[in-house]
C-alpha positions as CSV (number, residue, x, y, z in Angstrom):
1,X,-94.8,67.8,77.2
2,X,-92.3,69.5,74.8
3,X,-92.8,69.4,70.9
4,X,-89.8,66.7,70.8
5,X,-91.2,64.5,73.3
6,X,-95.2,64.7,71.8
7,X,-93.4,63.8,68.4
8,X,-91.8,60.8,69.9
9,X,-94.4,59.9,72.2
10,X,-96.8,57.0,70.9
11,X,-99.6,59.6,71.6
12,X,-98.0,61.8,68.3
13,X,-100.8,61.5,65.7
14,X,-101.1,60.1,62.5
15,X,-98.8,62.1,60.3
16,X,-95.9,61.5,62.8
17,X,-96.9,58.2,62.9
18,X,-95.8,57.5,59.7
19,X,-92.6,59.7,59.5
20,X,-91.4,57.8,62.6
21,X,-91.9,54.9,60.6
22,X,-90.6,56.1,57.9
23,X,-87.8,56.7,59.9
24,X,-87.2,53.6,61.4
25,X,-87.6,51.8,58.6
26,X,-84.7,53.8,56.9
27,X,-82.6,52.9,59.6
28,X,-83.8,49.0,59.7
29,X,-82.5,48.7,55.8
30,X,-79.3,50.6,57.0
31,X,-79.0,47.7,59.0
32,X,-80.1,44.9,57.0
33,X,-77.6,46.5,54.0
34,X,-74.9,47.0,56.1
35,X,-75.5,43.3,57.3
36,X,-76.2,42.5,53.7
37,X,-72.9,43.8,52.3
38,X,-70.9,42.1,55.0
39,X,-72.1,38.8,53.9
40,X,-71.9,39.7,50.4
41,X,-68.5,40.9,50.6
42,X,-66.6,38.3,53.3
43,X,-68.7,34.5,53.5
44,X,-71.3,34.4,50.6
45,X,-69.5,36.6,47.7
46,X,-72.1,37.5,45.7
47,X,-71.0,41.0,44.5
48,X,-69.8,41.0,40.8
49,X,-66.4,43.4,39.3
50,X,-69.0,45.8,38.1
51,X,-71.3,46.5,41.0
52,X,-71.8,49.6,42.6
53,X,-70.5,48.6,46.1
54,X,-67.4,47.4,45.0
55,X,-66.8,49.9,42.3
56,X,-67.3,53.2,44.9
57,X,-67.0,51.1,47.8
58,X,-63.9,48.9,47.0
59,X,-65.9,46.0,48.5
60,X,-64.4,42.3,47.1
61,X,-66.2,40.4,44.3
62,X,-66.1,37.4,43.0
63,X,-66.1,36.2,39.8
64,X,-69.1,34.0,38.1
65,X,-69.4,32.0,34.7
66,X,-72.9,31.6,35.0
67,X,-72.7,27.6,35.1
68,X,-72.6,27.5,39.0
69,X,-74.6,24.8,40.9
70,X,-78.1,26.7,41.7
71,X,-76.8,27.0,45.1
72,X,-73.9,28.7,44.2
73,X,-75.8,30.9,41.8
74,X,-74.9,35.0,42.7
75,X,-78.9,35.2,42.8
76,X,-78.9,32.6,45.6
77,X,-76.0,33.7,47.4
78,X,-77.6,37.2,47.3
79,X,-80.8,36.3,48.5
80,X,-79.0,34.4,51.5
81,X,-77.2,37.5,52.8
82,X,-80.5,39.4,52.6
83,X,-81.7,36.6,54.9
84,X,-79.5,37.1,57.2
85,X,-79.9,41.3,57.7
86,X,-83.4,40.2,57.6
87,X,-83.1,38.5,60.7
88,X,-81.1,41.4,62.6
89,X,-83.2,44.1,61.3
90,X,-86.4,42.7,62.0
91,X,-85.7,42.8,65.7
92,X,-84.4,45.9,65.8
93,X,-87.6,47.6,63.5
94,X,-89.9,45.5,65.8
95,X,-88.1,47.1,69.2
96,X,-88.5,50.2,67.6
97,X,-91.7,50.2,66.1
98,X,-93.0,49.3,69.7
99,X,-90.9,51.7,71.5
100,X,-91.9,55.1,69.0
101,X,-94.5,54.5,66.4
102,X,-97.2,52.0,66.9
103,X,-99.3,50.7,70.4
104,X,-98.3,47.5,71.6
105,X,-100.7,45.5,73.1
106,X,-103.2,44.3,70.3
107,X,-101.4,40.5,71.0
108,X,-98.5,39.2,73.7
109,X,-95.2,40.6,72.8
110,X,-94.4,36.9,71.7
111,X,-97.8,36.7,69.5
112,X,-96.8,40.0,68.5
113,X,-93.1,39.2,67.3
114,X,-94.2,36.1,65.6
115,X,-96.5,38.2,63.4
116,X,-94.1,40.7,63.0
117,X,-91.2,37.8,61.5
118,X,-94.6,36.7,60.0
119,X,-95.5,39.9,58.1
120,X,-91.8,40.4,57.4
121,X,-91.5,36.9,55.7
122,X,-94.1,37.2,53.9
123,X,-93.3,40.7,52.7
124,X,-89.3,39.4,52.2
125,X,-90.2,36.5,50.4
126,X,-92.4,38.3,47.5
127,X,-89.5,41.2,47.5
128,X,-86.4,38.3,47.4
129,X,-88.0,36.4,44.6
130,X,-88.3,39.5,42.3
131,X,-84.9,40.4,42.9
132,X,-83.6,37.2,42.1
133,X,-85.5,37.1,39.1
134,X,-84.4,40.4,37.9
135,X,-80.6,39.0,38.5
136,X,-81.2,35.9,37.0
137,X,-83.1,36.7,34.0
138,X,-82.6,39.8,33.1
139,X,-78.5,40.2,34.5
140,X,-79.3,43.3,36.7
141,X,-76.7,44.8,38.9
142,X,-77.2,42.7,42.9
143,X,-77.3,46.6,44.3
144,X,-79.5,47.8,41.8
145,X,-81.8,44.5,42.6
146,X,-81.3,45.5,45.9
147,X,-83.1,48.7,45.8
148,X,-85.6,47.2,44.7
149,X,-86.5,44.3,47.2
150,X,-86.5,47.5,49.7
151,X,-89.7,49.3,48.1
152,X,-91.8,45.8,47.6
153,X,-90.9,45.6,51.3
154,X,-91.1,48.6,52.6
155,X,-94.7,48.8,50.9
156,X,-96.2,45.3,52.3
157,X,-95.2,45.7,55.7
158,X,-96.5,49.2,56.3
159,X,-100.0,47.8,55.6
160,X,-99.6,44.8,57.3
161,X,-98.3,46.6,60.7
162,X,-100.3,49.2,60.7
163,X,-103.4,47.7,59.8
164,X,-103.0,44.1,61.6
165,X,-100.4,43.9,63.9
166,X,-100.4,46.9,66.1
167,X,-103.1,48.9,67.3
168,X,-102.5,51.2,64.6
């Protein structure tokens, strides 16, 4: 078996183990984002004049008063559009956590996903609800909140994965 193929194999060791997740998960929060910013930009508007995104992107915002209905609230909206990459880069992390990093088999693939969506949840709900505090209450920048939904996540899933899901 060449080095390439060991690396990718689900046979690869420890250390690997976790830089192919690592990897992965890097490219399942390019997806969510990228999903993220399409909402955020187009149907759900939740990107303000001086964000990041649409100052070096040149992505659209919209303008808020801060007396919008709750459920227009940019904290709301933003947490919506995060829902939504949720959903389209849980099944992709999940096909490729399978595929590269961790043994299937612990549950049925449908046990499996449903602990997977589970774990992610969980982990999305705790990361969503400190970034729409620290919008909310403290006025910080959606991309900058953004960040850091990703590292509470990123953190609680590992664990929860590695440890409980999959046969490590």
């Amino acid at each position: 078996m060449t080095p390439v193929r060991k690396i990718l194999s689900l046979d690869s060791g420890p250390f690997w183990q976790f830089v192919k997740y690592g990897v992965i998960g890097v490219m399942a929060t390019l997806v969510q984002t990228g999903v993220f910013y399409v909402m955020a930009a187009t149907c759900l508007k939740c990107l303000t004049a001086d964000d990041w995104a649409v100052r070096f992107l040149g992505l659209p915002s919209a303008a808020f008063t801060g007396e919008e209905a709750w459920y227009a609230s940019r904290g709301t909206l933003a947490a919506a559009a995060t829902a939504v990459g949720f959903v389209v880069a849980n099944v992709f992390c999940w096909l490729m956590n399978r595929w590269f990093v961790f043994r299937p088999g612990k549950f049925r693939w449908h046990v499996e996903l449903a602990m997977f969506f589970g774990a992610s949840t969980l982990a999305t709900v705790i990361a969503l609800s400190v970034m729409k505090f620290l919008i909310d209450q403290f006025g910080m920048m959606t991309t900058l909140a953004v960040f850091v939904e990703i590292v509470v996540s990123f953190m609680v899933n590992f664990f929860v994965r590695k440890f409980i899901i999959f046969k490590g």
